[in-house]
C-alpha positions in Angstrom: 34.5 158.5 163.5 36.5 161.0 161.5 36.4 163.6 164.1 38.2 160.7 166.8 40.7 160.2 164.4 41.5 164.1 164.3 41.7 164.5 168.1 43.8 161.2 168.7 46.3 163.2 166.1 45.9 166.5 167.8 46.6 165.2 171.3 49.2 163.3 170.2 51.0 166.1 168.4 50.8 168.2 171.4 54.0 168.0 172.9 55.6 169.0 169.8 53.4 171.7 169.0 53.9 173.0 172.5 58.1 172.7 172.2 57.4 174.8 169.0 55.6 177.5 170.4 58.3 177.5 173.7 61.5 177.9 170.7 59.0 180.5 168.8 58.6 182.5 171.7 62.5 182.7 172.9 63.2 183.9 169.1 60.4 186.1 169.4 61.9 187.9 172.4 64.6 189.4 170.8 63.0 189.7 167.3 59.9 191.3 168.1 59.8 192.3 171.9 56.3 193.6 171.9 54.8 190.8 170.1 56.6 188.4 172.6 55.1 190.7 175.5 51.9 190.2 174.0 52.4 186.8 173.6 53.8 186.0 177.3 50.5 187.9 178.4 48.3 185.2 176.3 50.0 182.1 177.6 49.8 183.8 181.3 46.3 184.2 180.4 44.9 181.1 179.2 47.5 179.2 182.3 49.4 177.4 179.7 52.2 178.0 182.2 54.5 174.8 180.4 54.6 177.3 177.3 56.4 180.3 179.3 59.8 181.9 178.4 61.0 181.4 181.3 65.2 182.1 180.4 63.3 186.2 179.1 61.0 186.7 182.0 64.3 186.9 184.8 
């Protein structure tokens, strides 16, 4: 029973964990440029296309 409860929070906490990662990774390009690369290259990866830096890839 415990382990529903954790997945009911996780997925509902997805849409803000995802809008965290999307600002972390538009900081990220102009703080760290090679760890954003890497980064972009993860989310391209595992097709978590909603979690791309869009405004830095053009």
């Amino acid at each position: 029973m415990e382990e529903n409860k954790v997945d009911v929070f996780a997925n509902s906490c997805q849409p803000f964990l995802d809008m965290t990662t999307q600002i972390n990774t538009k900081i990220l390009y102009n703080a760290d440029f090679l760890l954003w690369l890497e980064t972009t290259a993860n989310v391209l990866k595992t097709r978590q296309l909603e979690q791309l830096d869009y405004d830095n890839l053009q």
